[in-house]
N, C-alpha and C positions, 0 to 999 in steps of 0.2 A: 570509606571506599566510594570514589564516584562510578557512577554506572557511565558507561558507552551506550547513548541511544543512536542508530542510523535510522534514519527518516526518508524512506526515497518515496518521489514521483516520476511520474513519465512525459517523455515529450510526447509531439503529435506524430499520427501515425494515418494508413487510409482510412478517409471518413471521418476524421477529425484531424480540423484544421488546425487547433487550439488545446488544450488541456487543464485542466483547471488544478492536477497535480502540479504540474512546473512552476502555475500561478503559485501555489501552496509553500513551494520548497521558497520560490522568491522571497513572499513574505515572512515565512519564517526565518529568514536571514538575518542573523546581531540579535536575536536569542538563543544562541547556542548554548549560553551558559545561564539562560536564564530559570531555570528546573533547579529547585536544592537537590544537590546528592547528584544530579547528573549533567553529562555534556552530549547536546544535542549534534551528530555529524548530519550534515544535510546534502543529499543527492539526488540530479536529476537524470532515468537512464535513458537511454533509445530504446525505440519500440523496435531491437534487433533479435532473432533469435539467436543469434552467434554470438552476440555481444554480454550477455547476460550474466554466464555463469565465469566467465574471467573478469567481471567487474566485482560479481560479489565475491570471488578470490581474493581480489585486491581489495575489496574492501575489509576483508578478513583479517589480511595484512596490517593495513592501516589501523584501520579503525577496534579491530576487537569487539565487534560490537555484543552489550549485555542483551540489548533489546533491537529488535529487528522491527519496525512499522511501514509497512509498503501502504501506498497511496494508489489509485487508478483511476479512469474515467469508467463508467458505467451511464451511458444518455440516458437509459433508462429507469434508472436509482434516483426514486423519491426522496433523497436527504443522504444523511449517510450509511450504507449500507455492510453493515458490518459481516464479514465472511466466515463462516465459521470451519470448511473445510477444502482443502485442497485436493484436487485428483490429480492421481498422473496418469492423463492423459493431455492431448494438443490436436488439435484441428489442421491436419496437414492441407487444408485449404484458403488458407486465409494467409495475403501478403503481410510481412511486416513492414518497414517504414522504408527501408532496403528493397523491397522488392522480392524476399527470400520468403524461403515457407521454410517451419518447423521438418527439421529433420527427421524424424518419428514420431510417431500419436505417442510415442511411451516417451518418456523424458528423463527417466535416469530409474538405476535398481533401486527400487521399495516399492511399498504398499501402492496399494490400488488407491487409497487416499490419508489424507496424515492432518486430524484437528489441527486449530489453529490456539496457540497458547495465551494468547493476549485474553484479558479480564473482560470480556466481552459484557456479562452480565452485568460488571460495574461499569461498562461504557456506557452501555445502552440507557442506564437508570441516570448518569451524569448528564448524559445531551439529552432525556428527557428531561429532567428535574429544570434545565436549562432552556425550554422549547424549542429545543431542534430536532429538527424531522430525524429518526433514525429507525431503521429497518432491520432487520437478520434476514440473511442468505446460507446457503446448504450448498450451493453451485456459482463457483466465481469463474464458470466461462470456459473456452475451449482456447484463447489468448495467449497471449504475454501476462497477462495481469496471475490468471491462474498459473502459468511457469512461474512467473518469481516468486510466488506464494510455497507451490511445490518445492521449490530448487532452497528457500529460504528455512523450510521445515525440516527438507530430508537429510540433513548433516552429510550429504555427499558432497559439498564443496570444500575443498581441504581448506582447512584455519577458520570458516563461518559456520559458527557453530553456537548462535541467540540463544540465550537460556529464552525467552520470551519473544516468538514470534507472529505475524499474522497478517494479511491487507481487511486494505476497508477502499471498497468503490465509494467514487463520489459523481454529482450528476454537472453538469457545465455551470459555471459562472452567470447571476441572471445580465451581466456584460459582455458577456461572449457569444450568446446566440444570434445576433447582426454577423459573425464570421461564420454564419450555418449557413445552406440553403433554405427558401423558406418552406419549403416542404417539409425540411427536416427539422423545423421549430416547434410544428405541431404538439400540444401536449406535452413539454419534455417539463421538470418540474427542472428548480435552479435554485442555488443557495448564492446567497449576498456575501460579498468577500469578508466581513466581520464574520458572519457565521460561519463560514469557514473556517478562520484563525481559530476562531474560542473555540467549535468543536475540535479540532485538533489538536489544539493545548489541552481542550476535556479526556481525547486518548492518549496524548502523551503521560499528563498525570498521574491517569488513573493506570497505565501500566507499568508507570515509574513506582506507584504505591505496591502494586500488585510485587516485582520484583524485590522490592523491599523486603513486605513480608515474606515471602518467599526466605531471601538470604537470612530473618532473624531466624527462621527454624531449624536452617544449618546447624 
């Protein structure tokens, strides 16, 4: 059986002009089949609230996906930041990329919040073993980043329904902060586009293994 991994990142949104998910999705492009046992679909969304929950329909569609890995900016995410829980809630003050704010703090029926299933503890030991900066989070925001996370966990979207799913913030490219203001450069940390790649082939992996085991115990 190959598994169905979808991989999304996001474009830019206000306040960033750049993303370093969209960089991510680019570069991972023409390895799609490069994971034994799976096929990587790769997506880049809008920072739209309307847009969200009918792409991952359609993606449900298409793609079937086994495994669910959302990507996001986080400026302030020393490396990678791995999330470990989703709320439903949303910041009805905050524009999307459109200009629209979230329709309700609450974002669809379930829990007040819903883990995130990806092998977290075998990520974090991977991109350490590897020396990349990696972090754990409890609060992914009041966002898009935290919606897709939510909307990706709570099987309310008809046909998307990840046996393994989760995000992980990432901090800007150390090439991309010359498209900041310089105010906004201060202190931010930054990973090198190689660190990048290989941590994200270190999550891929390791939640392609984790789903593995999983399916042998079936």
């Amino acid at each position: 059986m190959t598994l169905s991994v979808l991989v999304t990142g996001f474009g830019a949104f206000p306040g960033a002009p750049v993303n370093p998910t969209r960089e991510l999705i680019a570069m991972l492009a023409g390895q799609e089949e490069a994971f034994p046992g799976a096929r990587l679909h790769l997506r880049v969304l809008p920072v739209e609230y309307g847009k969200v929950p009918g792409l991952l329909e359609r993606f449900g569609r298409e793609v079937r996906p086994d495994i669910a890995i959302h990507f996001g900016l986080a400026a302030n995410a020393r490396g990678f930041r791995l999330e470990s829980t989703a709320r439903n809630h949303s910041s009805v003050n905050k524009p999307d990329a459109g200009g629209a704010f979230a329709p309700d703090s609450r974002i669809c029926d379930g829990p007040a919040s819903l883990r995130s299933t990806l092998p977290l503890d075998d990520i974090a030991a991977a991109l350490k073993a590897r020396g990349l900066p990696v972090t754990r989070s409890a609060h992914a925001g009041g966002y898009l980043c935290n919606r897709l996370f939510y909307l990706s966990r709570s099987g309310s979207i008809d046909g998307f329904r990840p046996r393994l799913s989760g995000f992980i913030h990432l901090p800007y490219l150390d090439d991309q902060l010359g498209a900041l203001p310089p105010a906004m450069r201060a202190g931010l940390a930054t990973l090198t586009r190689p660190q990048l790649v290989e941590g994200a082939t270190i999550v891929i992996d390791r939640t392609i293994a984790a789903a593995g085991r999983i399916s042998a115990m079936d």
